[in-house]
Jmol script that loads the backbone (N, CA, C; Angstrom):
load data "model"
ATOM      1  N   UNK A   1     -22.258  -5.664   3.369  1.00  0.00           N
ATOM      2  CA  UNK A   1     -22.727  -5.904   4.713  1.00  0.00           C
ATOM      3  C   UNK A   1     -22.410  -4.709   5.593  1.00  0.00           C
ATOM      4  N   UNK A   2     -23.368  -4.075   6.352  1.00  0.00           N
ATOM      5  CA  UNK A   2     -23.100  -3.449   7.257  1.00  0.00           C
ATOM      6  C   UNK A   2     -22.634  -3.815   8.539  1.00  0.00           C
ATOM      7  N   UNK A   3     -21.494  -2.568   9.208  1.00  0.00           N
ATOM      8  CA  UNK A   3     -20.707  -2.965  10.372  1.00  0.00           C
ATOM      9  C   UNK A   3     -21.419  -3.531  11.043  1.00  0.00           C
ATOM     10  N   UNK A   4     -23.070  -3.407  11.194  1.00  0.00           N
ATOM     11  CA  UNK A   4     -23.820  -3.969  12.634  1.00  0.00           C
ATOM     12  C   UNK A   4     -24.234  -5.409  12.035  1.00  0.00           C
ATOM     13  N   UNK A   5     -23.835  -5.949  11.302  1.00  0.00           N
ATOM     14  CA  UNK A   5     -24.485  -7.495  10.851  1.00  0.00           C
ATOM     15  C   UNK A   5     -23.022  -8.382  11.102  1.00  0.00           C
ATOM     16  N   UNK A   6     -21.773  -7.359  11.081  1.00  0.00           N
ATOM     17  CA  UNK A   6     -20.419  -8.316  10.943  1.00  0.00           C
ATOM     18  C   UNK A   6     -19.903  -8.037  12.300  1.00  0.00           C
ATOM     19  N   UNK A   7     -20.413  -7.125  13.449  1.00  0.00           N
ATOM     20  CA  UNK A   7     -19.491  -7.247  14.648  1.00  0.00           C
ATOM     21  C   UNK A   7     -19.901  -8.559  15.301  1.00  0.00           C
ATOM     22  N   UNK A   8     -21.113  -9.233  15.182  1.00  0.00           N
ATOM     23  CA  UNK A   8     -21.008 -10.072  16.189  1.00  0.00           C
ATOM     24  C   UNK A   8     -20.166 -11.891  15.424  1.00  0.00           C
ATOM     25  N   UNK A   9     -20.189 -11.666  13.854  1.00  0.00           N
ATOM     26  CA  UNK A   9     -18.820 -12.423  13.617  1.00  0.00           C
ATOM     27  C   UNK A   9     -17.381 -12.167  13.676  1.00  0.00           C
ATOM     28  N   UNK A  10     -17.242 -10.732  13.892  1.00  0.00           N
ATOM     29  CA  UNK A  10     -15.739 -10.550  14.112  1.00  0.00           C
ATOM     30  C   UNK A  10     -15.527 -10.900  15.751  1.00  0.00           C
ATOM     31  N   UNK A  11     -16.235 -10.635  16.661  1.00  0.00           N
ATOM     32  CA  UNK A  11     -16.487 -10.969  18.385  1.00  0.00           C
ATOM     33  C   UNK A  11     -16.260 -12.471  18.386  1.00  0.00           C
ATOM     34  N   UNK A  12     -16.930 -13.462  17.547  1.00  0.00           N
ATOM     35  CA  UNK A  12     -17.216 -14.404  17.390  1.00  0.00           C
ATOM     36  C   UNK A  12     -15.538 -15.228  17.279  1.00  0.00           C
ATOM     37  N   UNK A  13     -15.027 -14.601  16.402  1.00  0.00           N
ATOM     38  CA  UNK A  13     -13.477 -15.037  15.926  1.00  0.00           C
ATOM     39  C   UNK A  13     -12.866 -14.574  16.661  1.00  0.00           C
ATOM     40  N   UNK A  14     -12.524 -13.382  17.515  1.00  0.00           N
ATOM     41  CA  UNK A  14     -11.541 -12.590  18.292  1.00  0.00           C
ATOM     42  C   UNK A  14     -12.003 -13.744  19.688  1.00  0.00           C
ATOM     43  N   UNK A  15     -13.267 -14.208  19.774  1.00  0.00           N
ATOM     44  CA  UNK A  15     -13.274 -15.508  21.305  1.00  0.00           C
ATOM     45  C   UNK A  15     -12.690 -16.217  21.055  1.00  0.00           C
ATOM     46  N   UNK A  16     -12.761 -16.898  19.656  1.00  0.00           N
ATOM     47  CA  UNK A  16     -11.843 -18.365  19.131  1.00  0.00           C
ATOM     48  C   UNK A  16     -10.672 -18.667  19.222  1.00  0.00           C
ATOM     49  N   UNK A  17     -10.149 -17.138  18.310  1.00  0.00           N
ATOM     50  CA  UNK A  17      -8.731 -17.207  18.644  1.00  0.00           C
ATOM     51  C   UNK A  17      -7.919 -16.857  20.174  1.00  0.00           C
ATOM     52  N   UNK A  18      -8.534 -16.315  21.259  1.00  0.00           N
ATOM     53  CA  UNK A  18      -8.268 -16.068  22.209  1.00  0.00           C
ATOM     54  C   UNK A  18      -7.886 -17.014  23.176  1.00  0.00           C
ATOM     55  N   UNK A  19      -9.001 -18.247  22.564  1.00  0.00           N
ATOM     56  CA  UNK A  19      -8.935 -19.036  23.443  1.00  0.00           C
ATOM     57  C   UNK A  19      -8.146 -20.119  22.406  1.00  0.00           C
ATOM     58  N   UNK A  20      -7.746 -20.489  21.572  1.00  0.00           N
ATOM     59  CA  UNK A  20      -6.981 -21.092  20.885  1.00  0.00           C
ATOM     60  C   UNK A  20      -5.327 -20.608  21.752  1.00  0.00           C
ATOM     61  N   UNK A  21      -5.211 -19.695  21.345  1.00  0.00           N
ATOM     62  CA  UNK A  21      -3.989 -19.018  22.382  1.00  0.00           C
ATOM     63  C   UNK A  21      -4.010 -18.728  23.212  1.00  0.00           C
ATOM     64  N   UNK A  22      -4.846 -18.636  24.088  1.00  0.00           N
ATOM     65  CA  UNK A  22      -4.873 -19.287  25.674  1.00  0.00           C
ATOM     66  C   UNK A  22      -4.264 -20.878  25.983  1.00  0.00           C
ATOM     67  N   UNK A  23      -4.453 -21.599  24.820  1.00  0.00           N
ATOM     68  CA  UNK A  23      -4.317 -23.021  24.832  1.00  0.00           C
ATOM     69  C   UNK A  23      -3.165 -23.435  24.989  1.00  0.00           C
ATOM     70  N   UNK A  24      -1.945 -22.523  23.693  1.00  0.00           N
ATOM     71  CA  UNK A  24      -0.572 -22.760  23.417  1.00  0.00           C
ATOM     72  C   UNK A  24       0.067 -21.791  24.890  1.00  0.00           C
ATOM     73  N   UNK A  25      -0.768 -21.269  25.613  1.00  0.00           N
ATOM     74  CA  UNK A  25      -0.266 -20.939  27.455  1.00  0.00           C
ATOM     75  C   UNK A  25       0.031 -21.803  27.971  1.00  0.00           C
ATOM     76  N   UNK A  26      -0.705 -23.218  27.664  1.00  0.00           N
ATOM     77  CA  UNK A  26      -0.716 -24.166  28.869  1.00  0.00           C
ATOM     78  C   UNK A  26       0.574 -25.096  28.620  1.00  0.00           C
ATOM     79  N   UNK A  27       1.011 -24.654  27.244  1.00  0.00           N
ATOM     80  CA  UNK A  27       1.945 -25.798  26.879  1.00  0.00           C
ATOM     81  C   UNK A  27       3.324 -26.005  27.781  1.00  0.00           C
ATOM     82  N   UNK A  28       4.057 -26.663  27.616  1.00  0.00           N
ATOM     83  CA  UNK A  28       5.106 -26.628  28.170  1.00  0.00           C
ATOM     84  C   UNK A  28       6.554 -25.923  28.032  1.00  0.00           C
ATOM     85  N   UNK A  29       6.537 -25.742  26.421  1.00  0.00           N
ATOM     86  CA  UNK A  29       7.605 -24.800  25.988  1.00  0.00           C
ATOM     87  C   UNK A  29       7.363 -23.681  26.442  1.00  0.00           C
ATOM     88  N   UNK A  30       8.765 -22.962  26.613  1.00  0.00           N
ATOM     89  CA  UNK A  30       8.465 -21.597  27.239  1.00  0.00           C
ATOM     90  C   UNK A  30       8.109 -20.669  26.404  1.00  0.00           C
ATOM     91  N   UNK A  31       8.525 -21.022  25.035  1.00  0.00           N
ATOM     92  CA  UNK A  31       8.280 -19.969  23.640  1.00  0.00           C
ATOM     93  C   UNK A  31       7.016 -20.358  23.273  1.00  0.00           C
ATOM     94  N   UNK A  32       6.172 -21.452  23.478  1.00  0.00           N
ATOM     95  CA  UNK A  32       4.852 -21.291  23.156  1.00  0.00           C
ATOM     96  C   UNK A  32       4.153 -20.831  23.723  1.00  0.00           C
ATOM     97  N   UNK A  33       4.597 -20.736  25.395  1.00  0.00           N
ATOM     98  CA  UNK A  33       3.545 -19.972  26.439  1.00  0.00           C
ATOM     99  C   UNK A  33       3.488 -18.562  25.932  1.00  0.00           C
ATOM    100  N   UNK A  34       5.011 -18.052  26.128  1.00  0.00           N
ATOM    101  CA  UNK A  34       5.157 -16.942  25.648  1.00  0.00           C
ATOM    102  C   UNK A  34       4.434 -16.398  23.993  1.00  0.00           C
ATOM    103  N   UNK A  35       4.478 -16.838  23.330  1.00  0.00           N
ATOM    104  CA  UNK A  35       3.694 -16.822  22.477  1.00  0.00           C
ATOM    105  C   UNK A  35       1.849 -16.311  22.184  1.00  0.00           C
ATOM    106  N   UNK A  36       1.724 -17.621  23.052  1.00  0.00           N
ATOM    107  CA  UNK A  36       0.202 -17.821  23.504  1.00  0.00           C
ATOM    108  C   UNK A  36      -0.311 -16.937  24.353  1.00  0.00           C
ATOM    109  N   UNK A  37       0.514 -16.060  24.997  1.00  0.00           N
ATOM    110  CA  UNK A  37      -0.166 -15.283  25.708  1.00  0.00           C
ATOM    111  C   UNK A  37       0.048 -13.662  25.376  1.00  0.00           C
ATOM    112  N   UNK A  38       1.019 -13.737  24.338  1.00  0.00           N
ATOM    113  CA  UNK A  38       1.331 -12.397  23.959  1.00  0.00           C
ATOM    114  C   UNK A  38       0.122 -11.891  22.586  1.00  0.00           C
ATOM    115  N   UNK A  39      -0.125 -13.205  21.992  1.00  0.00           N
ATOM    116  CA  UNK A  39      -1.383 -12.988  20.490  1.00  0.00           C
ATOM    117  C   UNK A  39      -2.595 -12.981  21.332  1.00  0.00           C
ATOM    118  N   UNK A  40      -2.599 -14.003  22.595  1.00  0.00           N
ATOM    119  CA  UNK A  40      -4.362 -13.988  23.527  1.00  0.00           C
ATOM    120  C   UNK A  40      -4.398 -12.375  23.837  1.00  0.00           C
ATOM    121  N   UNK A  41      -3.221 -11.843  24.381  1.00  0.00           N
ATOM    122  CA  UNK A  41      -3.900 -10.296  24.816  1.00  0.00           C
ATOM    123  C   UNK A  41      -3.723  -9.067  23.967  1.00  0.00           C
ATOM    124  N   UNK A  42      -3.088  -9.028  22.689  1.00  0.00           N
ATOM    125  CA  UNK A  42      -3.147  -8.968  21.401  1.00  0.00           C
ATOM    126  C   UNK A  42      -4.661  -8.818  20.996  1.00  0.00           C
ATOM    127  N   UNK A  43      -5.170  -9.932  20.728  1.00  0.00           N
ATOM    128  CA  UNK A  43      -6.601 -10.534  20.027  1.00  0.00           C
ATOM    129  C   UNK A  43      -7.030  -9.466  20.577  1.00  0.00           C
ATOM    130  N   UNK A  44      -7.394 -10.013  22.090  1.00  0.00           N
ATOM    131  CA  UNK A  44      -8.065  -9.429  23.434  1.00  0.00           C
ATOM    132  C   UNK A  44      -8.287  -7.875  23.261  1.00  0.00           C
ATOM    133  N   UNK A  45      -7.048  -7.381  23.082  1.00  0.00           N
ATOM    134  CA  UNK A  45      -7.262  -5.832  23.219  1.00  0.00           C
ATOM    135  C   UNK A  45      -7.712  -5.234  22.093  1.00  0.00           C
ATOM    136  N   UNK A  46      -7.176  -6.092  21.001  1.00  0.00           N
ATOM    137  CA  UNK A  46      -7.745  -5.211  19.239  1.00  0.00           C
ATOM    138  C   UNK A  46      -9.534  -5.581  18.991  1.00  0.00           C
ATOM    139  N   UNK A  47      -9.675  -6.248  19.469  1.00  0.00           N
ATOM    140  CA  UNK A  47     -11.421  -6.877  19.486  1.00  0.00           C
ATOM    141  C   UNK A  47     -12.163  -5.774  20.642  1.00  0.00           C
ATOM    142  N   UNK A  48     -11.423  -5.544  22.175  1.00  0.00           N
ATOM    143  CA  UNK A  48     -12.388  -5.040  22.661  1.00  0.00           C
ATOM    144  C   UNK A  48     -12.012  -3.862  22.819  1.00  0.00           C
ATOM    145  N   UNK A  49     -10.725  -2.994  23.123  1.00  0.00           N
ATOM    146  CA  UNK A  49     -10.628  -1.434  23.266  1.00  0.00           C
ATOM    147  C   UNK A  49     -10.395  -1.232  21.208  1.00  0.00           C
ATOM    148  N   UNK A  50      -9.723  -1.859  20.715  1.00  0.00           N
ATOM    149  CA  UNK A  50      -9.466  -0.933  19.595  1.00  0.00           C
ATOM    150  C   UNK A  50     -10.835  -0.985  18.493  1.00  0.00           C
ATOM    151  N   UNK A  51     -11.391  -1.974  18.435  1.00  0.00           N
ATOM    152  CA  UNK A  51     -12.791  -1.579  17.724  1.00  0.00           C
ATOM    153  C   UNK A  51     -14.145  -1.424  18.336  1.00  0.00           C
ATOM    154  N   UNK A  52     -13.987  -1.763  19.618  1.00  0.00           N
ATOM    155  CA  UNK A  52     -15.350  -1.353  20.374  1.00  0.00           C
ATOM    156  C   UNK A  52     -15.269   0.466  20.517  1.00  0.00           C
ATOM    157  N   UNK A  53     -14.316   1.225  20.592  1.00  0.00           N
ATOM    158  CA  UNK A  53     -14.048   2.502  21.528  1.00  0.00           C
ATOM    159  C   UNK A  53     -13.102   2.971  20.545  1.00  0.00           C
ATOM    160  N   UNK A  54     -11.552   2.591  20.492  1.00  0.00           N
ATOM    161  CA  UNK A  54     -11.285   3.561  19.325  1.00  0.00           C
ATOM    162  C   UNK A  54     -11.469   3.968  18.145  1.00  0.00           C
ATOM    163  N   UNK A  55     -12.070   2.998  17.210  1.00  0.00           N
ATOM    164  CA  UNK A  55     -12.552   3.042  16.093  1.00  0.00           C
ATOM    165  C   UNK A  55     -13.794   3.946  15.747  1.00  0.00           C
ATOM    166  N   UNK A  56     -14.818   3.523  16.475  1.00  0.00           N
ATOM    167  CA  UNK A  56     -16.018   4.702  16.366  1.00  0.00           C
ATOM    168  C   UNK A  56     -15.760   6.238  16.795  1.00  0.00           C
ATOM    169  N   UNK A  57     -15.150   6.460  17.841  1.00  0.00           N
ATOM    170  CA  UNK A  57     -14.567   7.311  18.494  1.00  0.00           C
ATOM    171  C   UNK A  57     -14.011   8.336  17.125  1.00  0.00           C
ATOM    172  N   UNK A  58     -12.996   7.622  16.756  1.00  0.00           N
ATOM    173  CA  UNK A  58     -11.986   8.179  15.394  1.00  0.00           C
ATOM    174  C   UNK A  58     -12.792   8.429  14.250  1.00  0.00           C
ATOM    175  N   UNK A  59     -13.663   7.769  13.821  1.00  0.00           N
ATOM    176  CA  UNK A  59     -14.375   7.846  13.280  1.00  0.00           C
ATOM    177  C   UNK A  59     -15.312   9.140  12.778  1.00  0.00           C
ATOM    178  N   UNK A  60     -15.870   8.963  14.511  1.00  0.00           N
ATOM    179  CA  UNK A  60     -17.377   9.968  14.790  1.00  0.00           C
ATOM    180  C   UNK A  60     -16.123  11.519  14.448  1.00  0.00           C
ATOM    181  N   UNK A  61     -15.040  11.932  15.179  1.00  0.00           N
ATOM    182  CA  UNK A  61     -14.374  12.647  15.252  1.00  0.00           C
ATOM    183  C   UNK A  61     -13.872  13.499  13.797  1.00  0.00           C
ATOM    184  N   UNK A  62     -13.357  12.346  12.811  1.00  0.00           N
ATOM    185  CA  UNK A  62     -13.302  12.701  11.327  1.00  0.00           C
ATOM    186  C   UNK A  62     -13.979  12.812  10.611  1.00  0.00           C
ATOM    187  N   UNK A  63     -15.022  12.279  10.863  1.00  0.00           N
ATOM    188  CA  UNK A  63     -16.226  12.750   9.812  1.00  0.00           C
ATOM    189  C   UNK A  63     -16.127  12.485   8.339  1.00  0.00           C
ATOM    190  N   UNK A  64     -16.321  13.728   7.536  1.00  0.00           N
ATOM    191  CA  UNK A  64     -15.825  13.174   6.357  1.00  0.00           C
ATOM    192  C   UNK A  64     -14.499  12.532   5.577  1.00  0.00           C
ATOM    193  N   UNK A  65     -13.584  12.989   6.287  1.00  0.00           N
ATOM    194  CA  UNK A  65     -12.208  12.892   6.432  1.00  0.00           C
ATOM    195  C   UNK A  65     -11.675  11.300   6.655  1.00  0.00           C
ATOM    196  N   UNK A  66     -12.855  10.503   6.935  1.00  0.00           N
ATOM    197  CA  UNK A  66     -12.501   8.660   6.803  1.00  0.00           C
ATOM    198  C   UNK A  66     -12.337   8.564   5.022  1.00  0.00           C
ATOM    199  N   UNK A  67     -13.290   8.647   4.457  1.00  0.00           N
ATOM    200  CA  UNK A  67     -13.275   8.540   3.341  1.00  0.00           C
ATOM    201  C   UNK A  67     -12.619   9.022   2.473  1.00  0.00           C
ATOM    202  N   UNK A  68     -11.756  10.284   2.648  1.00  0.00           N
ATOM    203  CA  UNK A  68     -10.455  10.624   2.107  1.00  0.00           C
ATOM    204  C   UNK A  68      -9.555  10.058   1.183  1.00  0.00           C
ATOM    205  N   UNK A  69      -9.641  10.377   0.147  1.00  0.00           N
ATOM    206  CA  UNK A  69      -8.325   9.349  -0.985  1.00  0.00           C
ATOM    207  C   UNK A  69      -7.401  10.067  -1.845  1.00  0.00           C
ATOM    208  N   UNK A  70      -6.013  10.134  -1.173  1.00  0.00           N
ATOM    209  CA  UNK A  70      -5.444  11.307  -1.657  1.00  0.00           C
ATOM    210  C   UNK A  70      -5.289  10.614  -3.449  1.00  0.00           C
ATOM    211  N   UNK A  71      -5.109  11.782  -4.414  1.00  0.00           N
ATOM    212  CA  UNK A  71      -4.769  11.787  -5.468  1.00  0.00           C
ATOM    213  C   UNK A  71      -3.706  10.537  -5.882  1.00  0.00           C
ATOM    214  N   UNK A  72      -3.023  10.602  -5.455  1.00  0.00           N
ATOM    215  CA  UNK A  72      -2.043   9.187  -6.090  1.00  0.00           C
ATOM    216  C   UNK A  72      -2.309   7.758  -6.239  1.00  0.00           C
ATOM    217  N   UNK A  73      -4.050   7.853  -5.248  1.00  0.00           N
ATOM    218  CA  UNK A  73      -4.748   6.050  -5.444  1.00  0.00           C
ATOM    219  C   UNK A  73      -5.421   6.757  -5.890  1.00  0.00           C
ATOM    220  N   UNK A  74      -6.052   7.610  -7.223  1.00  0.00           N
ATOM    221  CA  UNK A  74      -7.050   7.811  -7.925  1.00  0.00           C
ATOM    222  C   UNK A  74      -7.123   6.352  -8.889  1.00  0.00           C
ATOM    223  N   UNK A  75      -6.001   5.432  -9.073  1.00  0.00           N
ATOM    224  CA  UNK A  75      -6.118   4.619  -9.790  1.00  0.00           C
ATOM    225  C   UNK A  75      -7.158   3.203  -9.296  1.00  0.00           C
ATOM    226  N   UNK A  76      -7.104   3.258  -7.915  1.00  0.00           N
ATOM    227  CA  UNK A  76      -8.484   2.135  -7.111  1.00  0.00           C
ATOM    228  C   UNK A  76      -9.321   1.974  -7.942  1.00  0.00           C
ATOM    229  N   UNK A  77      -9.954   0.517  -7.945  1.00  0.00           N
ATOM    230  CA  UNK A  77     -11.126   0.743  -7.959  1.00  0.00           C
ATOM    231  C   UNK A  77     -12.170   1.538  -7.694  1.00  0.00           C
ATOM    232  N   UNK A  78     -13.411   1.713  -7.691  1.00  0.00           N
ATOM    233  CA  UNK A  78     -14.642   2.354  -7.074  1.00  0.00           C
ATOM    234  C   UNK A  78     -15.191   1.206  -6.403  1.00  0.00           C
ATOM    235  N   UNK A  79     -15.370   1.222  -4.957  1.00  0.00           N
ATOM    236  CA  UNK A  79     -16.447  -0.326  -4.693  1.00  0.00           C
ATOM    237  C   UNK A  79     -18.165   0.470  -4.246  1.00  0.00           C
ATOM    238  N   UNK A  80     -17.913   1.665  -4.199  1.00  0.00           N
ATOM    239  CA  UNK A  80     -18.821   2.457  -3.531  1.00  0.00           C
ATOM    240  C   UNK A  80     -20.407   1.842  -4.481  1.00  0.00           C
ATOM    241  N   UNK A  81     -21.100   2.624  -3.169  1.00  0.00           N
ATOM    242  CA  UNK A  81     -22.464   2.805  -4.453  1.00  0.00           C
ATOM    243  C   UNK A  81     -22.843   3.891  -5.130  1.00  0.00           C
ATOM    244  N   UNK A  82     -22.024   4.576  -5.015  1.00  0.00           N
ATOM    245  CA  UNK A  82     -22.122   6.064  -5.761  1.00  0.00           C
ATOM    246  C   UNK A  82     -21.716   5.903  -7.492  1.00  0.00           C
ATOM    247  N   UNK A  83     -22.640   6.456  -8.221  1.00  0.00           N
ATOM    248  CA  UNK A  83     -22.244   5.883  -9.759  1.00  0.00           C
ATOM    249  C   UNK A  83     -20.885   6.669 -10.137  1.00  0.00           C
ATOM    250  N   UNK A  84     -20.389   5.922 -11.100  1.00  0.00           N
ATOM    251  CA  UNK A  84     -18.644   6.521 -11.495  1.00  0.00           C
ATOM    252  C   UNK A  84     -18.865   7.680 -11.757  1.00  0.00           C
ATOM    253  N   UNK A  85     -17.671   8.650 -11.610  1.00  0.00           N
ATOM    254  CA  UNK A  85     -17.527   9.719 -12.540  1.00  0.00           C
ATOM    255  C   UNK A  85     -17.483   9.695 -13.783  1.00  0.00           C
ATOM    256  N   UNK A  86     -18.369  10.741 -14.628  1.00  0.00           N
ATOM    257  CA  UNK A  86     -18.543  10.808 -16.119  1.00  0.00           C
ATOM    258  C   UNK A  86     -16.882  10.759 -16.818  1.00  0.00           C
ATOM    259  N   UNK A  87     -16.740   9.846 -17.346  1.00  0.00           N
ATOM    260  CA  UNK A  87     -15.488  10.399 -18.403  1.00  0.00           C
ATOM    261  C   UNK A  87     -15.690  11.410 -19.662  1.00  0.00           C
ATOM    262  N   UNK A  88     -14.685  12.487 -19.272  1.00  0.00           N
ATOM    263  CA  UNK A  88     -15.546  13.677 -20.791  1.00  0.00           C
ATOM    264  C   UNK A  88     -14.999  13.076 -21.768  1.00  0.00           C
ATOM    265  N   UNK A  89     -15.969  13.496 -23.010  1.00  0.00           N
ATOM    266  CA  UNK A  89     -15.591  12.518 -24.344  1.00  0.00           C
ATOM    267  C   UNK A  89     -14.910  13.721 -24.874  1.00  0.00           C
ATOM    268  N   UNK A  90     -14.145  12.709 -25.711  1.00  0.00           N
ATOM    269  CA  UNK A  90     -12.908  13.414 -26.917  1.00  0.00           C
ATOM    270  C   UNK A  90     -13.727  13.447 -28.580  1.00  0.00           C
ATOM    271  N   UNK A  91     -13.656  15.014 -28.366  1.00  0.00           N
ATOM    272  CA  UNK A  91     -13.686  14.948 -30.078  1.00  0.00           C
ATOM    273  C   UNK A  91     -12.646  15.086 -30.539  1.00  0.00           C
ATOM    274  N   UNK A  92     -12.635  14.987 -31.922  1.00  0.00           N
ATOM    275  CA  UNK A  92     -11.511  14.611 -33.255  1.00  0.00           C
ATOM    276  C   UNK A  92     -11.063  15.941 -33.012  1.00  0.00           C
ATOM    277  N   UNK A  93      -9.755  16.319 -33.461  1.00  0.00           N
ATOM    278  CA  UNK A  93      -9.174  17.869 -33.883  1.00  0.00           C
ATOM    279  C   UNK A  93     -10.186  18.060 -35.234  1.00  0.00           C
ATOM    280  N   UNK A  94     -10.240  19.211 -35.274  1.00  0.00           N
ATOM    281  CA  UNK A  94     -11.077  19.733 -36.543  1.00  0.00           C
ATOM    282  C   UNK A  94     -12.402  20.013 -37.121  1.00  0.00           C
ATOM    283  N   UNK A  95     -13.210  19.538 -35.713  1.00  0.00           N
ATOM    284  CA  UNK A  95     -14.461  19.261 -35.943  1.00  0.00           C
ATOM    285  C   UNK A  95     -15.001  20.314 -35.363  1.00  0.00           C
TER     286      UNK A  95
END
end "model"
wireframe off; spacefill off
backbone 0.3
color backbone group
């Protein structure tokens, strides 16, 4: 799925939970208010400044450099659509 088919379900969940913890604000404990209002502006800010603006931003900026995989996770999977790298074949000694 591309990013533009999944932002308006990730928007979708970052309202839910916002307002879910807006909810545990109203409560009466002081550790749930506190709570509830520290994950609501949490949610709040990672939904609208950190992937609306910093993310593309960082992004557009690195360029090829997102996709980067240093040598020591050469062991990952591939999820890409790019076909695997050839493995070179082994001949026998002697041949």
């Amino acid at each position: 799925m591309a990013s533009g088919h999944t932002a308006s379900v990730v928007t979708s969940a970052a309202i839910v939970m916002v307002a879910v913890f807006a909810i545990l604000a109203t409560l009466g404990l002081i550790d749930l208010k506190m709570t509830g209002v520290g994950l609501a502006v949490a949610v709040l800010l990672d939904a609208t400044i950190v992937r609306a603006i910093l993310l593309p931003a960082t992004m557009t900026l690195l360029g090829d450099w997102n996709w980067y995989l240093p040598h020591w996770l050469e062991w990952l999977p591939r999820n890409g659509l790019e076909p695997p790298a050839e493995v070179p074949s082994r001949t026998p000694l002697g041949t």
